[in-house]
N, C-alpha and C positions, 0 to 999 in steps of 0.2 A: 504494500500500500504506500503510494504517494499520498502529500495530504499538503498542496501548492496553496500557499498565501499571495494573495495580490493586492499589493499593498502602496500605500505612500503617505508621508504626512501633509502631502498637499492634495485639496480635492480637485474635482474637475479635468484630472489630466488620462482620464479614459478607462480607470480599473473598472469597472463594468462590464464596456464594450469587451476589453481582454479576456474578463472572464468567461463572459457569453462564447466570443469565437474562440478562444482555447478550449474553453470545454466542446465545443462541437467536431473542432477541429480534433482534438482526441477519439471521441467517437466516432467517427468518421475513419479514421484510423484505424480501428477496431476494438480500442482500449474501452470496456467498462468505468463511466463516467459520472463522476454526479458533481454538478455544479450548487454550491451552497450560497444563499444573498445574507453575508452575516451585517449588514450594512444596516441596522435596526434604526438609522438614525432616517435614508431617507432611501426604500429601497426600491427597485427600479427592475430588476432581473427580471421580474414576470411579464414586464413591459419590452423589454427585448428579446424574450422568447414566444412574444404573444400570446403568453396564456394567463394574462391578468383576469380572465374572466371563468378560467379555468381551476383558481383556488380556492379549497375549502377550508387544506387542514395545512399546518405551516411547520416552521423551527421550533415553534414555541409549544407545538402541540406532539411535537417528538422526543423534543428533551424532556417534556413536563410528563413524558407516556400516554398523554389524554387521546393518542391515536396513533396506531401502529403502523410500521413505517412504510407498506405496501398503499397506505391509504393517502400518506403525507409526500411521497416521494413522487413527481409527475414524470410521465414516461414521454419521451419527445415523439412526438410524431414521425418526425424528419427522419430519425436516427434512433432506431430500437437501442442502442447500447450508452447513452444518454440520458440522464438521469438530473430535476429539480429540484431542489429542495425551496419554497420560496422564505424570505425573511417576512417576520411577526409583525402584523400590523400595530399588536400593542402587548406590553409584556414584558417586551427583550430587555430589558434591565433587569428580570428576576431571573434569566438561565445564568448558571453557575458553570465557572470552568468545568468542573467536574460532569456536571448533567452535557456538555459539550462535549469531553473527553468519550463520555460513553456513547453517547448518541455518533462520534464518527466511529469510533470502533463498529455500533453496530451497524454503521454503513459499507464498512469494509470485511467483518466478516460474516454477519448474517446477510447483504446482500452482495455480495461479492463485486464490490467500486474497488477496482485498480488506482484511479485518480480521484483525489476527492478536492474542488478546486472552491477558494474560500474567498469571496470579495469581501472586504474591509469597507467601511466607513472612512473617507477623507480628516483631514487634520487630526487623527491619531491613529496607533497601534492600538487596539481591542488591547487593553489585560487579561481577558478573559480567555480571547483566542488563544495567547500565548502562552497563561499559565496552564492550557492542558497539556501540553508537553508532544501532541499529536504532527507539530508544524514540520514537517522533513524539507519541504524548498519553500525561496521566497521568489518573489517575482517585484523588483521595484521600478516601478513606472516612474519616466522623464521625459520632457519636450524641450524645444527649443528656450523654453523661458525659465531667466533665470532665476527663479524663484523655485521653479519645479526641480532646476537642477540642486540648488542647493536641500531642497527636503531629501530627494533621492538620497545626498550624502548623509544628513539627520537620521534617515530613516535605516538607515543601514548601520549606522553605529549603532541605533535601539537594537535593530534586533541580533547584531554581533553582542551583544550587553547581553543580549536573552539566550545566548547561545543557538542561534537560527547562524550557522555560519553557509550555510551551502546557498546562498544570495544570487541571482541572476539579475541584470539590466533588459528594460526593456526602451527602446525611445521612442516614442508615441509621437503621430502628427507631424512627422522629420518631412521640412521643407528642402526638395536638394539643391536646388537652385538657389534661397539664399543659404545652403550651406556650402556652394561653391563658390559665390559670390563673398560670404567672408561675411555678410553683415550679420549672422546669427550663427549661435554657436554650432560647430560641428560634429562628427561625430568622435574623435579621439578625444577633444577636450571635453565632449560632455563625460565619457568616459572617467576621465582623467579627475575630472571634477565630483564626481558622485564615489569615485572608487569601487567600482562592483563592476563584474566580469558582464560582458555583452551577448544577450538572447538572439537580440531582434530587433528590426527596425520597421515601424509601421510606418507607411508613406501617409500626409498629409492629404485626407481626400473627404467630398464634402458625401460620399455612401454612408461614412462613419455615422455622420452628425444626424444621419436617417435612421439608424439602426431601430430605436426609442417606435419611431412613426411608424415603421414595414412591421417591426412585430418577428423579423427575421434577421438572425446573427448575416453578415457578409458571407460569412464562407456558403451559406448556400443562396442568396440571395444574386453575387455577381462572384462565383466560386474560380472564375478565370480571372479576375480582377489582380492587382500586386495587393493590394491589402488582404485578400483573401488569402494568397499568396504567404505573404507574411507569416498571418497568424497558422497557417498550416506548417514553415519554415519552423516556426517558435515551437510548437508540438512534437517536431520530429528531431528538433536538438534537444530538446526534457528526455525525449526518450532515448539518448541516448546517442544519434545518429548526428554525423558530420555533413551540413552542409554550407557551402559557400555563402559570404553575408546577403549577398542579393540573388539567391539562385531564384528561378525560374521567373525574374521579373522582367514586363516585357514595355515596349515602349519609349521610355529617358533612356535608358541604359545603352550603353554603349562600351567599348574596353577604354576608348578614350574617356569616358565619364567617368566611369568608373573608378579608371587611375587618378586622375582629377582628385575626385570626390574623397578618394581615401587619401591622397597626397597631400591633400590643401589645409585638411581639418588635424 
């Protein structure tokens, strides 16, 4: 069992969206998946997998046992091996690490979740999430702004603090053009600035900012797209597999951009 945090202490910079199309992208895959919205503050997931109308039973009604997990757990339509859990419309202040710790165990061993993938709430780290001791990777999300870059590095010392040492970079929203042009920051120095080792780079593209409205993750929405791309990219280096930073993107790219792109930054 994996059990992927996707995390930052700054909101708005796409943990969501990543969660949503990583999780599918996994399933998709073949990996047994369950995406969790631990984001109790303002939660969204079932709005990006389109099944806001589709909840009865929640987080709160599995950690609390008030409903057993066949009932609470939504099954994607899309992607049999794909798995919901949505976040507590009210409540979520009374689950305890420990009613957490259990409630993912029994998602990994009573329902056999390989990945079990956990959106966070903006401007902090869950204590709660953290102190079950269940967290094996983290995922921290950064854009070109600097603000975002600097929580990336915040957020990374927390959870090196919490002992979450296995950290991965994502950079969300990455403009390539002004990062060839120099006026925003690149990709080595965002690197360089956040300190955590690099996943993946989502292109800046306006399918993203639809995700919420379709009701449908990108990957199967525009699944030849580079952002779908991407988040398929990012799935298949978790598990494990080497691929090139911009493999199968198509469009900008060129070897001269490329070189460029990786030379300049």
């Amino acid at each position: 069992m994996r059990v992927i945090l996707i995390t930052s202490c700054k909101g708005g910079v796409g943990k969501s969206t990543l969660a949503a199309n990583l999780g599918m992208a996994m399933a998709q895959s073949g990996h047994r998946t369950l995406v969790c919205d631990c984001n109790f503050d303002m939660r969204c997931l079932d709005l990006l997998f389109g099944v806001e109308s589709d909840v009865v039973y929640d987080l709160y009604d599995a950690a609390k046992g008030r409903a057993p997990l066949a009932k609470t757990i939504l099954r994607d339509r899309r992607c049999e091996s794909l798995g919901f859990l949505a976040a507590p419309y009210s409540g979520g202040d009374e689950i305890t690490s420990g009613e957490l710790r259990e409630l993912i165990d029994a998602c990994a061993l009573g329902e056999g979740y390989e990945y079990i993938i956990l959106d966070t709430p903006g401007s902090r780290i869950s204590p709660r999430i953290l102190d079950t001791g269940s967290v094996t990777d983290a995922i921290v999300i950064a854009s070109h702004l600097e603000s975002s870059i600097r929580a990336a590095d915040i957020t990374g010392e927390r959870l090196q603090s919490r002992g979450i040492e296995n950290q991965r970079l994502v950079i969300n929203c990455f403009d390539f053009d002004s990062a060839l042009a120099r006026t925003k920051p690149g990709i080595n120095e965002i690197i360089d600035r956040s300190r955590i080792r690099l996943c993946g780079i989502v292109p800046r593209d306006r399918e993203l900012a639809e995700d919420a409205e379709n009701g449908e993750p990108v990957v199967c929405r525009s699944p030849r797209g580079n952002c779908a791309t991407a988040f398929r990219n990012i799935a298949a280096r978790l598990d494990g597999r080497y691929l090139p930073l911009f493999d199968g993107f198509s469009g900008w790219h060129t070897r001269r951009k490329i070189k460029r792109l990786i030379g300049a930054v």
